[in-house]
N, C-alpha and C positions, 0 to 999 in steps of 0.2 A: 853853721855848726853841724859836724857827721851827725848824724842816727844813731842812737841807740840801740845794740840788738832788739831787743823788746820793742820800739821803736818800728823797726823795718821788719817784724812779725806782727805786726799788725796791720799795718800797710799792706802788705803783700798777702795778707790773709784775706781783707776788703780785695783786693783782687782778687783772688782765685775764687772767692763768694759770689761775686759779679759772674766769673768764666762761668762755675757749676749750672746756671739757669744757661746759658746757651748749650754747653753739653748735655746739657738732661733733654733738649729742644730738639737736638739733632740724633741721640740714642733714642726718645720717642720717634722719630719719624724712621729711625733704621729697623725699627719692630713691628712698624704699621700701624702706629698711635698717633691720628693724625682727623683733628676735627674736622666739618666737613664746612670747607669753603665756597665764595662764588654761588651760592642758592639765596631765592628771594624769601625774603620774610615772610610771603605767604607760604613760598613751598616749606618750610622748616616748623610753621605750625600747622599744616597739615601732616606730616611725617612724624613730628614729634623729635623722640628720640630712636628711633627705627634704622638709620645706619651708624650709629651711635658706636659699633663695634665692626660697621663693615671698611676695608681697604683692600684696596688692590698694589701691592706693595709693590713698586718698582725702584724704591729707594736703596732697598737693599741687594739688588741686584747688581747695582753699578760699583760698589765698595767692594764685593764678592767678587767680582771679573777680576778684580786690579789685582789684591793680595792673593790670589791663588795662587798668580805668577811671583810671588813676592817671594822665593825663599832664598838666606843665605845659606852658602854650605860650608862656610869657611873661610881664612883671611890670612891674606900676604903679606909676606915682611918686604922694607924695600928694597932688597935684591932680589924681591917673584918667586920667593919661595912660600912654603905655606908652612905656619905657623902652628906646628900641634899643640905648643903648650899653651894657647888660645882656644885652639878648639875643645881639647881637655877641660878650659874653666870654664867655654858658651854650652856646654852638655853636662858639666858636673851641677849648673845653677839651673838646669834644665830650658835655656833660655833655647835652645832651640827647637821648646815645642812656644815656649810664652811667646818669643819674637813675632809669631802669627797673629798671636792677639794682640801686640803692642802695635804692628803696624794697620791690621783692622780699625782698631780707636782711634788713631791718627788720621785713618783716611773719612772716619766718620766725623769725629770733632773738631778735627784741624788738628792735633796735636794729640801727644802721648809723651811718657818719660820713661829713662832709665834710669836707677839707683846703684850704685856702687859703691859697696859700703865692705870693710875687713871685719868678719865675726869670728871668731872663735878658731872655726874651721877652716877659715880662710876665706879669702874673697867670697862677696857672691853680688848674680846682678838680680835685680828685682825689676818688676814694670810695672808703672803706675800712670792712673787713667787721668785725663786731665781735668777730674772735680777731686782730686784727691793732690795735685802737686802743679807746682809754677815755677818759673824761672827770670831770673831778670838779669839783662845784660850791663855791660856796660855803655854808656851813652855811648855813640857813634864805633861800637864795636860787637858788630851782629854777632859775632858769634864769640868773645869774651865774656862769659857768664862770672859775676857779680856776687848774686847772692843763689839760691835757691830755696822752696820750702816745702814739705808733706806735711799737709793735716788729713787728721783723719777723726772719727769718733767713735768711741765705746762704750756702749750702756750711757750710764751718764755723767763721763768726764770726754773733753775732748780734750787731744793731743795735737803737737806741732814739732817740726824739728826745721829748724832754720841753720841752711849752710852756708856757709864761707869758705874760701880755699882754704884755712887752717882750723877750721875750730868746727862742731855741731854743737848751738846750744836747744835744748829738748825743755821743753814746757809741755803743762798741761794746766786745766782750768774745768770749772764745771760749764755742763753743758746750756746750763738756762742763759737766756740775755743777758747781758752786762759783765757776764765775769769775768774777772782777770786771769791771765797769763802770770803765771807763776812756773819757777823754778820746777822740774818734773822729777816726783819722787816715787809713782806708779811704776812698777814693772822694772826699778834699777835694783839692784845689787846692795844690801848694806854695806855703806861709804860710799860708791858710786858717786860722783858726782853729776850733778842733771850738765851739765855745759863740759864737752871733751873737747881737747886738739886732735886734729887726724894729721896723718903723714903725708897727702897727697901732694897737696900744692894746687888745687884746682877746685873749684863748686862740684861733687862728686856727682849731682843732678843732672843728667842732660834731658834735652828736648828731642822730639822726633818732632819735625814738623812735618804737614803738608800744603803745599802750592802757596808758599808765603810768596809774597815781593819783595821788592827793595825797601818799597818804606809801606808796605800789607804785612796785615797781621795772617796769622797761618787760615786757610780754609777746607770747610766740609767737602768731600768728594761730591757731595751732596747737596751745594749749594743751586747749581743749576738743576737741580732736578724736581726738588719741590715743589716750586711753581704749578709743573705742569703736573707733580700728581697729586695736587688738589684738586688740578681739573679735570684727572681721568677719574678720580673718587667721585664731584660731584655729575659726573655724567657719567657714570653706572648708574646714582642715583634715581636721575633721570629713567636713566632706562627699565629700570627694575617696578619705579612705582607707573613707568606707563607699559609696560608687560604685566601689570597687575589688571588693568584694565583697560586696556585694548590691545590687550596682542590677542586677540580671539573679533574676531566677525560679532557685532552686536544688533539685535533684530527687534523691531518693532511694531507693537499695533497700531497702523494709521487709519482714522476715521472712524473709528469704535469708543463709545464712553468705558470708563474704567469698569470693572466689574464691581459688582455691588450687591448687596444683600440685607433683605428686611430684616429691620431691628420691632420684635414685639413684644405685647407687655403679658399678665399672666391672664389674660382673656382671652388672646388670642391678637388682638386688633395691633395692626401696624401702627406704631406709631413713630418711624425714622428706620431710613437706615445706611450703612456703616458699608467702609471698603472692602473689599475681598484682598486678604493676602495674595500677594504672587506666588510665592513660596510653591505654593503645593503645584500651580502650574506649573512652574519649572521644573519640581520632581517628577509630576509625572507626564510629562513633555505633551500636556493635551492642551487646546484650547480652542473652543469657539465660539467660531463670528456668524452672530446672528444679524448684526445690523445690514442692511444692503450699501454695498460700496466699501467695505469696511476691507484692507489688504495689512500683509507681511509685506514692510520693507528692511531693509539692510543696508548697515553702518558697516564700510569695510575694514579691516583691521588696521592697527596702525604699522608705517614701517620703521621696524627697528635698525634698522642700517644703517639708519642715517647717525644715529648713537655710533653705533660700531667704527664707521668712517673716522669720526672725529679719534676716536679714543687711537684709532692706527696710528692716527695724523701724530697727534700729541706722544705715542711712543716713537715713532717715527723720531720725532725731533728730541726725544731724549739719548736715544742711539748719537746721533750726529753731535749732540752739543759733549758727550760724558765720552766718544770715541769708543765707545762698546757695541761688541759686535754687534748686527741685528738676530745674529740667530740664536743670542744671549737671550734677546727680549721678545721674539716673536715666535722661535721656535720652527722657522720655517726650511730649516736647510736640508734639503732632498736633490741627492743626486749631481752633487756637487763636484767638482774636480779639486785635487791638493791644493793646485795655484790661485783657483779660485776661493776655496777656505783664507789660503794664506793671505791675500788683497783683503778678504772682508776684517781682516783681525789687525792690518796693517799698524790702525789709527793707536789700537791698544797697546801693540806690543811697542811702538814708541812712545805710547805713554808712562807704560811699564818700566821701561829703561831709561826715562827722563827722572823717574822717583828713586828707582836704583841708586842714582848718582848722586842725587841728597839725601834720601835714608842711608847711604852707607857712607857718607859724612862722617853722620850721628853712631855708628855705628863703627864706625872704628873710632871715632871718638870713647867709648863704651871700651872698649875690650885697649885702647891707651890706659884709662882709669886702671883697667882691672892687671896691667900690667904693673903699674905703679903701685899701687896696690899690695903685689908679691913683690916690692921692692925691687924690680928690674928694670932701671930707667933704660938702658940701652935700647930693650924689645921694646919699651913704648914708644923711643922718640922712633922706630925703624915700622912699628904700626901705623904712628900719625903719618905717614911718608908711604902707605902700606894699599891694599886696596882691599876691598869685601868679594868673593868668589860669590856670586848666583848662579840659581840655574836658570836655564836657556829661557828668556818669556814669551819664546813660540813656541807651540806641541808641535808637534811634527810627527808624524809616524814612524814605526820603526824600521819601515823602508825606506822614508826620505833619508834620515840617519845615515843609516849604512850605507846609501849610496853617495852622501855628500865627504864621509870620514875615507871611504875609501878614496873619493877623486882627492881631497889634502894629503891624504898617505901619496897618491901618487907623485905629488910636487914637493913630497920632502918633507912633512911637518911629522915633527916626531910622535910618538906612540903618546906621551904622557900629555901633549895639547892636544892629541885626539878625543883622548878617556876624558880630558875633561866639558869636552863639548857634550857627551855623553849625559840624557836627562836623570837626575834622581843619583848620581854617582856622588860619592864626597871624596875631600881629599882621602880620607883614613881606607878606603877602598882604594883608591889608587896609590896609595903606601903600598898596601896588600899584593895590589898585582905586579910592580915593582919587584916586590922580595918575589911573589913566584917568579917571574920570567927570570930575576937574578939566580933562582934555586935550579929553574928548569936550566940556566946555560951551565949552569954547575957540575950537574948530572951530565952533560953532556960532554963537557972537559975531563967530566971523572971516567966516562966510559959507561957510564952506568944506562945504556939506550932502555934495558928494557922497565928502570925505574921509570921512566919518563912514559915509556907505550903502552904498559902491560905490566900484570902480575907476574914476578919470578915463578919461574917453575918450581915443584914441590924438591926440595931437598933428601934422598937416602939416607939413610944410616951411617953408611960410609962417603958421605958430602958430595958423591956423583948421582949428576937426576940419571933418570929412567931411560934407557937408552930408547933414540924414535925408530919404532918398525921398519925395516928397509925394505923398497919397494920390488916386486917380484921383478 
């Protein structure tokens, strides 16, 4: 028997409840919220709660490498052209500063969403983090999505909006345990109805995933990395409480009784007595030995290196395992050659463009919707067929650049696949220099050389300039 809407918001609700504790698992540890493991029972009731707030956060370094290079700048129709009235809707919805953070989450939780939804004003796309929306496919069809859902909560009702390729039905419910799902009359329109048809044709939900499988579910950028920084966390630990004492030379009296002093009564007469503070020895760095035989030896300090060693080790092996540079993580790059920059970021920059290729899946999947959307099936089915423009995921300096654009200029590549190898350039710039170079060959058909090189000379009265001096 099908599901009932209500039914399959419920359902899908108990999932996304289940996802929200893994994301929260994995946003704690991208912050440096991360208790401290691998220490014995003895050491954690002697310390207490004492690194309670310390980390050495390298979790967040590895998601930061990745989306830096992450950016789109725009997107092709299937004849290779670029599609302005795409880029007009991904900057009118401001998605091209949000995309940053949709693909950060993604590469943190495994996953993130897009909304595509027609308001008022028209399209817009929104992004949502994945304790806030879910997705479900159809069986045996990874990427035909089914249903979709956002919940979310305010004050004390919470809200749902469950999709389908033709309808949105919108619920809310009170926030406490057990309440139902009812029909949503917050925040609509007198008449309004809580359950709309949309025009799409499709779950307007998508997914961003990251580094799913065939038959895996999506993962943190961050999965291998935790491991090992619970263990640079708890060996700092180490380190810290044994620089506490002994990272200093410690010295001792040998063969001397402890010092001591007569305890008496109000007669005068000894009757016991009592240890002498060290305290005041040490401030005032005096002490003597009266016993015969009685020496100063010394406890040499301890070596902390050996701490240090390990903690290299364990970054060491986070570079290798997450393909991030090491000079991301150690900070050690002095004196290095281009070519050699360029090998050490190798591993990245094909990681970089292994995610390109399935974030901008999802990502023209997105700007399909938001076609369809403006009611233009033509551009969307020539988008789904279409491709995502990024920028370069090497840096390169501005003299590799120029010397690689000019060697393709010289085998023929034309001017406008040069510009776009160009870092930081968008299509709407290479529009721009298009119309000049069209305007500068204009002026120069029209005769007009000195509009192109130079300010015209000043104009007379009678529309002849100023005759030039003639030379003796």
């Amino acid at each position: 028997m099908p599901e009932t809407p209500l039914q399959v918001t419920t359902r899908l609700y108990a999932k996304l409840h289940r996802r929200r504790q893994a994301a929260r698992k994995w946003g704690d540890a991208y912050e440096g919220k991360r208790p401290l493991l691998f220490l014995s029972p003895e050491f954690s009731m002697q310390t207490g709660g004492l690194f309670d707030e310390f980390a050495d956060n390298w979790c967040a370094v590895v998601p930061d490498a990745t989306v830096e290079r992450l950016m789109p700048h725009g997107f092709r129709l299937e004849d290779g052209s670029i599609d302005s009235a795409a880029g007009m809707a991904w900057r009118r919805s401001e998605a091209d500063v949000e995309v940053g953070l949709a693909l950060l989450d993604a590469l943190i939780t495994g996953r993130s969403y897009a909304l595509v939804w027609r308001n008022a004003g028209g399209p817009e796309i929104t992004f949502q983090n994945a304790g806030q929306a879910v997705v479900e496919y159809v069986p045996g069809r990874r990427r035909l999505r089914r249903y979709g859902l956002m919940a979310w909560r305010d004050w004390d009702t919470e809200f749902a909006t469950l999709f389908t390729p033709d309808m949105a039905y919108r619920w809310q419910r009170p926030a406490r345990v057990g309440g139902r799902w009812t029909g949503r009359t917050a925040g609509l329109s007198r008449g309004e109805p809580s359950h709309i048809r949309h025009p799409l044709g499709a779950v307007p939900l998508v997914e961003l995933p990251n580094r799913h499988r065939l038959h895996g579910k999506p993962r943190s950028e961050m999965a291998t990395v935790l491991p090992l920084q619970d263990a640079v966390n708890s060996l700092w630990a180490h380190l810290m409480t044994a620089s506490d004492g002994l990272a200093l030379p410690a010295r001792a009296v040998l063969g001397m009784d402890r010092p001591v002093r007569e305890i008496t009564d109000a007669t005068g007469e000894v009757v016991g007595e009592e240890d002498l503070p060290l305290d005041k020895f040490r401030s005032d760095r005096l002490l003597w030995l009266e016993k015969e035989g009685a020496q100063i030896g010394e406890f040499s300090a301890a070596d902390l290196d050996n701490y240090l060693r390990v903690i290299a080790v364990a970054v060491e092996h986070i570079a290798a395992q997450t393909r991030t540079p090491p000079s991301y993580l150690a900070g050690t790059l002095i004196n290095v050659s281009p070519d050699g920059v360029a090998a050490s970021e190798a591993g990245l920059v094909a990681k970089v463009t292994e995610k390109q290729r399935h974030f901008g899946s999802a990502l023209r999947e997105i700007m399909r919707l938001e076609a369809l959307a403006q009611g233009e099936a033509r551009r969307a089915e020539s988008l789904a067929l279409g491709s995502v423009v990024w920028r370069d995921p090497q840096f390169r300096s501005d003299a590799q650049y120029s010397d690689a654009l000019v060697k393709l200029k010289s085998i023929g590549v034309p001017d406008e696949a040069l510009w776009e190898r160009i870092p930081g350039v968008t299509p709407d710039e290479i529009e721009r220099w298009k119309q000049m170079r069209t305007d500068a060959a204009g002026a120069i058909l029209g005769g007009d050389m000195s509009g192109l090189f130079g300010v015209k000379p000043d104009q007379g009265d009678d529309g002849q300039g100023d005759a030039p001096e003639m030379a003796a």
